[in-house]
N, C-alpha and C positions, 0 to 999 in steps of 0.2 A: 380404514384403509384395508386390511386382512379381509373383512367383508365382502367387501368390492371385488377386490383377487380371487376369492374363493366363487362369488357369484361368476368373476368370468370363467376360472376353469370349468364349474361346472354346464355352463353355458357351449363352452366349445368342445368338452365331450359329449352332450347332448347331440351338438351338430357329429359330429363322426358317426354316434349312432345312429342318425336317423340317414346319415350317406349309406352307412352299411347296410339296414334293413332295405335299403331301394336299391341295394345291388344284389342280395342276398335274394331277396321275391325277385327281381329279375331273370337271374339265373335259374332259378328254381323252376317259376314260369315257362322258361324254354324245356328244362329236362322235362317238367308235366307232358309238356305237349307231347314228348316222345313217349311217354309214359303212357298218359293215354292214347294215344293212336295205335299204340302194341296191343292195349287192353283190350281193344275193339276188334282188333283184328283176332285176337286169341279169344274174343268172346264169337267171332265167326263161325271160328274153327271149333271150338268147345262149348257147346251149347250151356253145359253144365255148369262155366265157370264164369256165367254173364252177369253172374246178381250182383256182382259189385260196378259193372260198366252205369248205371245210374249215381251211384255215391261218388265216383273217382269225376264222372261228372258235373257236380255239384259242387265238390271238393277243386275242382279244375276253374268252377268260374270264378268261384269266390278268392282265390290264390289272384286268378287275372284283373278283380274288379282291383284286388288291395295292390297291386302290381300299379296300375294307370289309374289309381284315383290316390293322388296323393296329398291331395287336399283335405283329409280325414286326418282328424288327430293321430298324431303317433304312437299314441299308449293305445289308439283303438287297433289302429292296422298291425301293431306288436299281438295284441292279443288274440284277432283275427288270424293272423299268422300260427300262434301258438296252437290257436284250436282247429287247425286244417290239418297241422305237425299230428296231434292227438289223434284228429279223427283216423290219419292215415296208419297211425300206431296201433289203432284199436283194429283197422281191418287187416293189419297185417302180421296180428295177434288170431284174429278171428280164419285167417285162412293159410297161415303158415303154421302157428302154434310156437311152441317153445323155440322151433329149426328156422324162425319165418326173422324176419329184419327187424319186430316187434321191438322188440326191445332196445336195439340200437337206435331208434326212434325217440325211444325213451330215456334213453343217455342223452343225445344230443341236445332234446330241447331245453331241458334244465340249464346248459350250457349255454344256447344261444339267448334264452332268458336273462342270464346272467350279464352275457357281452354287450348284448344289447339293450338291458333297463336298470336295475341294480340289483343288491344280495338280497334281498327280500323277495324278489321275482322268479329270483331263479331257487331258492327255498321253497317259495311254492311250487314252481313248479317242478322240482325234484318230489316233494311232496306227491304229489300228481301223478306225478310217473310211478311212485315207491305202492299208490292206489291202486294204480290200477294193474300194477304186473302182479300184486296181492289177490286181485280181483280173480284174472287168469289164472291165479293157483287153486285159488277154490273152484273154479268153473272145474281145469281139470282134475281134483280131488272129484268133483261131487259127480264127474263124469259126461258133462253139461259140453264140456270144451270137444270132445269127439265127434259130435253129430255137425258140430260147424265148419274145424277146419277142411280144408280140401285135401293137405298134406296127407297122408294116415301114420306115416312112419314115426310119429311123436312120441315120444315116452309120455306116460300117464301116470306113472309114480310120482306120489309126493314127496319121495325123498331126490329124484329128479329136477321135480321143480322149487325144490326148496333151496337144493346146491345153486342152482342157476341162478335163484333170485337172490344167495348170496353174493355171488359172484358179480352179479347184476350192481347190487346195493354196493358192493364194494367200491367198483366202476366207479361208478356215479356218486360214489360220498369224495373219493379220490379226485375227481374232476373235477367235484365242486369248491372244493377245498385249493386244488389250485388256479381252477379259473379264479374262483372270489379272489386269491392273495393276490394275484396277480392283477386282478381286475382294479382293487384295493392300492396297489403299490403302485397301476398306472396312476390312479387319479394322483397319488400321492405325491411321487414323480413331478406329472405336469401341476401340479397347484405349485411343489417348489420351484420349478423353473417358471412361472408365472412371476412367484416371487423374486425368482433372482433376477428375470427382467425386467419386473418393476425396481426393484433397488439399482439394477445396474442404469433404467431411464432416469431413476432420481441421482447417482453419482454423475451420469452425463449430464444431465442439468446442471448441477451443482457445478461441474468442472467447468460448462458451456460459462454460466453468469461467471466464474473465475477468472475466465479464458478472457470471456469481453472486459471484465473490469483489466485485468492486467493490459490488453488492449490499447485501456483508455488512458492506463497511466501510461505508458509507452508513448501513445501519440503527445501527450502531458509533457515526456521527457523530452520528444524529440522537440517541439514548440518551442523548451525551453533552449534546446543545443542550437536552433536555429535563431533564436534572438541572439545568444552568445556571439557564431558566426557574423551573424550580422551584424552588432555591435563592434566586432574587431574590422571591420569593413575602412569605417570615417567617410559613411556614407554621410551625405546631407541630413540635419536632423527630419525635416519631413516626407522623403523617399524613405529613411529608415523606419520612421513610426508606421508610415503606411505599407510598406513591406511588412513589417513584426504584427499590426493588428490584421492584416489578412490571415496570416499563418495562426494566428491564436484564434481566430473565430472559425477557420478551419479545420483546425487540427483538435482545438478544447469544444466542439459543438455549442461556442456562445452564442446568445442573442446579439449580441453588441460589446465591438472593444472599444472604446475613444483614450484618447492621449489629449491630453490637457499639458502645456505650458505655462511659464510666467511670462505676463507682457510688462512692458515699459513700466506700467505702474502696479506692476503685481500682480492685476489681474489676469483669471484666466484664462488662456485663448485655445480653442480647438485647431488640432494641429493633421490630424488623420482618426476616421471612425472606418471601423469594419461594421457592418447591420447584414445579417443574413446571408452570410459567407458572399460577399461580397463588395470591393472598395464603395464607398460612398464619397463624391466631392467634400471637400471642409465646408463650402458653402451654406450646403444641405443639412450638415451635423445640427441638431437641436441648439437654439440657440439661447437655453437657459440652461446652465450649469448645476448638477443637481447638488443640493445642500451635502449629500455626504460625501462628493466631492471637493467641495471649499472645506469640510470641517478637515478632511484627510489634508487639503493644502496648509489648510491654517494648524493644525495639532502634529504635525507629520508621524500620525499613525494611522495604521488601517481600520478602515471606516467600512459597516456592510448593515445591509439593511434592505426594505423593499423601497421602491420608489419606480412609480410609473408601471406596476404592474411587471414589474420583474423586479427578481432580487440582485443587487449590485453591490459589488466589493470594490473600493476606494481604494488604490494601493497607493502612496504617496512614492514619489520619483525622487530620493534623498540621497546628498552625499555629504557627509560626514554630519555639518550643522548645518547646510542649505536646503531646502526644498525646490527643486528644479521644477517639478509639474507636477502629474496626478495621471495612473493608471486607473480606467473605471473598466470592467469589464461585468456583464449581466449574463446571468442567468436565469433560465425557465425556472427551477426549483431551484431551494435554500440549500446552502453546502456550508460543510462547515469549515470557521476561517482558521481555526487550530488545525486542520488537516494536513492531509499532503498534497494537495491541488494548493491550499493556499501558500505552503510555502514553497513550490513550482513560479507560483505568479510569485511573490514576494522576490525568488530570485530572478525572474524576470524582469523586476522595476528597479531592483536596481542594477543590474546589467544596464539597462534603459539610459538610468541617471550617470553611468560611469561616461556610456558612449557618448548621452549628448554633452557632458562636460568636454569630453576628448576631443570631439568636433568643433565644438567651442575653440578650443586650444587651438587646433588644427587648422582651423581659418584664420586667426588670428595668427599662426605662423607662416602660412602660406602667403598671406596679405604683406607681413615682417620678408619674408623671402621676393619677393615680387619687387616690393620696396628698394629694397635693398641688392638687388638686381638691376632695379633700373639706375640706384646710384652707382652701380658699378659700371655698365653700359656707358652712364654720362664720364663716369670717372676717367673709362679704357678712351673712350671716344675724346675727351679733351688732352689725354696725356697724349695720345698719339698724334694728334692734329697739332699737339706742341713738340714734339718727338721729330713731326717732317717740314717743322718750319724753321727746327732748330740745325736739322741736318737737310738740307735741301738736296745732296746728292744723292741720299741713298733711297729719295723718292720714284726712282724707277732706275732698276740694271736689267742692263740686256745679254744676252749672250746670244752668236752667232750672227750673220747678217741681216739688218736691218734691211729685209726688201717686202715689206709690208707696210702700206701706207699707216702716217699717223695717228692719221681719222678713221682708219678701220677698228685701230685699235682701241681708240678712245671712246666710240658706242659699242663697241662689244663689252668692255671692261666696266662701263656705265651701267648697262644690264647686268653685268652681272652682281653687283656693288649694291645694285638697288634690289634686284629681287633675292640675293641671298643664296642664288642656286647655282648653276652652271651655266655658260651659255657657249652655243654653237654658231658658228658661223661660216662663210664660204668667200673667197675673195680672189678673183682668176680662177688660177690653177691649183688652189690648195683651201684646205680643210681650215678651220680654226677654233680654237676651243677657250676658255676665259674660264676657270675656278679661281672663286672667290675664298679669300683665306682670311676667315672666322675667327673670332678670341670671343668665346662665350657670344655668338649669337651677332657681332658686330665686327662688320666684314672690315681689315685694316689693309687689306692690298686685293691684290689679285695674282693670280698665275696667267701666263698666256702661252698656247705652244699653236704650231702650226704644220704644216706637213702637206707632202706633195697629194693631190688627186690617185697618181697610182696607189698610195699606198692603203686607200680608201677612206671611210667615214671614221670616226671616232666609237669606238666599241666600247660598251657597256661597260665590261673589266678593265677598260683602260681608263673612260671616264671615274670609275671608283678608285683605281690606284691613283690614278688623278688628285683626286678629291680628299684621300688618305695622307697621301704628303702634304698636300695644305693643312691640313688640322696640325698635322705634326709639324710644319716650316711655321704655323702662328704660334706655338707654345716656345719655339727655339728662340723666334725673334723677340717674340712678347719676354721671356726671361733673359736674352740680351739687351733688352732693353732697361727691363730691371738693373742689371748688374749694370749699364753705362749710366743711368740715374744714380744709384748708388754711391758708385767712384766717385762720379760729381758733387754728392752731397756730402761725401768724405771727406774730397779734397777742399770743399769751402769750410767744414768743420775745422779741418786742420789749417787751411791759412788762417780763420779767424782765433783758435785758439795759437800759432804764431805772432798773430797782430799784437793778441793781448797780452801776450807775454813780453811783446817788447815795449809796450806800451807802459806796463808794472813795472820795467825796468828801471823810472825815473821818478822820481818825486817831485818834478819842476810841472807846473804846469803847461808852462808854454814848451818845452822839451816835450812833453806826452802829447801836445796837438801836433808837434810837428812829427812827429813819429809815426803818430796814425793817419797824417792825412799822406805820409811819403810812402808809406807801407801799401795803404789804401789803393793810392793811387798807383803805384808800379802793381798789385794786386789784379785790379780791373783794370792796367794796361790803358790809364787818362793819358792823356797830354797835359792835364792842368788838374789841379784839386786843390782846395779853399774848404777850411773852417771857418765858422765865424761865432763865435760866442756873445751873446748879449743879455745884460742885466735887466732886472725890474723893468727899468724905463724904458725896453726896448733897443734901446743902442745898441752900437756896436761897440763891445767891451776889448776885446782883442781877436786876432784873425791872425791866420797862419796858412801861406797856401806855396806849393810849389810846382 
């Protein structure tokens, strides 16, 4: 890995150098131009000073060729570069001298050696330069240097050019020492920031896979909060199961969820499958049962293994010592069942096995409610039907005059008795309305009111207060009625614990018949009442009547 990093830093300072040398000959190329076209023009005007308009020429294509041919290796067009830098150094040694730009020539290019290839480059070519400004001190020692340059003003002393070329070395060791460190400290630099962004790509990574797993367990948890929810529902068992294996083949990325129950004789029956984040009919569900399925029904533990080309965990559906059914849900790859997905799903199934117990219950009490509704319905419906045969007048009160026909009355009150709701009707000149007055669901009267045409139709808020006091006029009557049943069964409580008291008052036999059948009889208000007592055979043993 370090390798790698290192090959790329050096890779992408190689590119910067080789941007920079194609901006460096670029620009360079443009001053040339101006350069020489001065030179040409000053070699017009000064005949004298033309010998170098052929060199500055040559020196001018070869800058232009390495300029637009950039398709020549870069170490070549670097050192092309270098030696155009040189030639121009030597001529500008050769005709300025010590006073001439020479030297700064000579500075530079070690430098740009430097920047642009590495420390050994620009070694040598300090080197080179350190040559050849040596070179020009013996030319002007041996006297050699005055017949060339054009300048004349040059000092010729060797302690002159000695200073200088101190000076010079100085420069130039100075320069080179901090271009290099610095050149050195960039690559250093960028290799650790190479580093730090690979480390910082691999903590992103690292965090990213964190990120998705905790992700996964999230969507895991949520699956599981939403069986829960679902469970507290007392949804139907198979709207539930097919609800909860949507959400789990959705939410856990399975291949397959199926829910198995027990049927009539134990066996299994498929009840809802998810396949492919999608319901599937029961129909459809495969219609063999896979072994690690039954072994999870029959052992009630979790069973997991491959079968069918995915791997399948068996979760048995258990409450307390029953086994209710069988959670099978499948996977692309093996997971492991000591995990935390497995015990997700494990809380899952049995959530699963509480709810379809509950619903069990829950039908089974609603069916006891229904039941026991309807006994009550027959119970209210025969007390009351004994209630108005036993009081015949309080079968209909009127208040106010009677100037509504009887048979208006009698089909509106009929509608409304039979549908349970309100009914409206119109009769001459007035309005007429029928609420029907309910005791749990079964209408024991009716309301009737009526009213003049001016005073309009019967309005919504009047039908609902309407409707308000019959709910509450059936619970007044319905508990007066209670309480008159009551007194009634009190009061034959009490005459018949009288009867027998007067009855125990005697120890005569025939005295206790007449007793009870006198009592009896002023009791129920006879005109005549007879005992007759008879033995074994039938007969008539003694008889007592008054």
């Amino acid at each position: 890995m370090p390798d790698t990093r290192e090959q790329s830093t050096i890779t992408e300072f190689q590119a910067w150098q080789a941007r920079t040398l194609n901006a460096l000959l670029s620009v360079l190329t443009l001053a040339a131009t101006v350069v020489v076209v001065s030179t040409v023009i000053e070699a017009i005007r000064y005949p004298e000073r033309g010998a170098a308009v052929p060199l500055f020429g040559a020196l001018y294509i070869l800058l232009l060729l390495l300029t637009l041919l950039r398709r020549i290796p870069y170490r070549a067009r670097l050192i092309g570069f270098l030696l155009v830098g040189y030639a121009v150094a030597v001529t500008a040694f050769l005709r300025g001298g010590l006073v001439g730009d020479g030297r700064l020539y000579l500075m530079i290019l070690p430098l740009l050696a430097l920047a642009l290839s590495d420390l050994r480059m620009g070694l040598v070519t300090g080197g080179v330069s350190l040559l050849i400004h040596l070179a020009f001190m013996a030319f002007a020692y041996l006297g050699w240097l005055s017949e060339w340059v054009v300048v004349k003003e040059n000092p010729m002393a060797l302690s002159d050019w000695f200073a200088a070329t101190a000076v010079f070395l100085m420069l130039l060791a100075g320069l080179l020492v901090i271009v290099g460190l610095s050149n050195r400290s960039l690559v250093q630099a960028l290799r650790s920031a190479r580093q730090s962004a690979q480390e910082l790509a691999s903590t992103y990574q690292l965090l990213e896979g964190q990120t998705r797993e905790l992700e996964r367990r999230a969507r895991w948890l949520e699956a599981a909060t939403y069986a829960a929810r679902e469970a507290a529902t007392l949804e139907e068992p198979d709207t539930l199961l097919s609800r909860v294996a949507e959400e789990l083949a959705r939410r856990m990325d399975l291949e397959e969820a199926i829910f198995y129950t027990a049927g009539p004789e134990g066996e299994l029956v498929a009840r809802a499958m998810a396949e492919s984040r999608r319901i599937a009919p029961v129909d459809i569900a495969p219609s063999g049962v896979s072994p690690l399925a039954r072994e999870a029904f029959q052992s009630g533990s979790v069973q997991s293994g491959w079968w069918g080309g995915l791997y399948e965990v068996a979760f048995p559906l258990r409450l307390q010592e029953r086994t209710l059914g069988v959670m099978v849900v499948r996977f692309p790859t093996e997971i492991r069942i000591d995990g935390t997905e497995a015990t997700v799903l494990g809380l899952i199934a049995d959530q699963l096995a509480v709810a379809l117990e509950n619903a069990r219950l829950f039908s089974e009490t609603r069916a006891n409610l229904r039941e026991l509704e309807a006994l009550y319905r027959q119970y209210t419906t025969q007390a009351w039907e004994r209630f108005v045969r036993e009081s015949p007048e309080t079968v209909r009160l009127w208040t106010g005059p009677e100037e509504v026909p009887e048979g208006v009355w009698q089909g509106l009150f009929e509608r409304a008795r039979a549908s349970g709701s309100v009914a409206v009707g119109e009769e001459d000149s007035r309005y007429l309305l029928a609420v029907p007055v309910k005791l749990r669901g079964v209408a024991i009267g009716v309301l009737g009111f009526h009213r003049e045409q001016e005073a309009g139709r019967w309005r919504p808020e009047e039908i609902a207060a309407a409707e308000t006091v019959a709910e509450r006029l059936a619970l007044a009557v319905e508990n007066a009625r209670l309480l008159e049943e009551a007194q009634r069964r009190a009061a034959r409580e009490r005459l018949a614990a009288e009867i027998t008291a007067r009855i125990r008052a005697s120890l005569d036999p025939d005295t206790v018949l007449k007793t009870m059948v006198r009592e009896l009889g002023r009791a129920l208000r006879a005109h005549w009442a007879a005992v007759e007592v008879t033995g074994p055979s039938e007969g008539p043993s003694e008889s007592s009547e008054t």
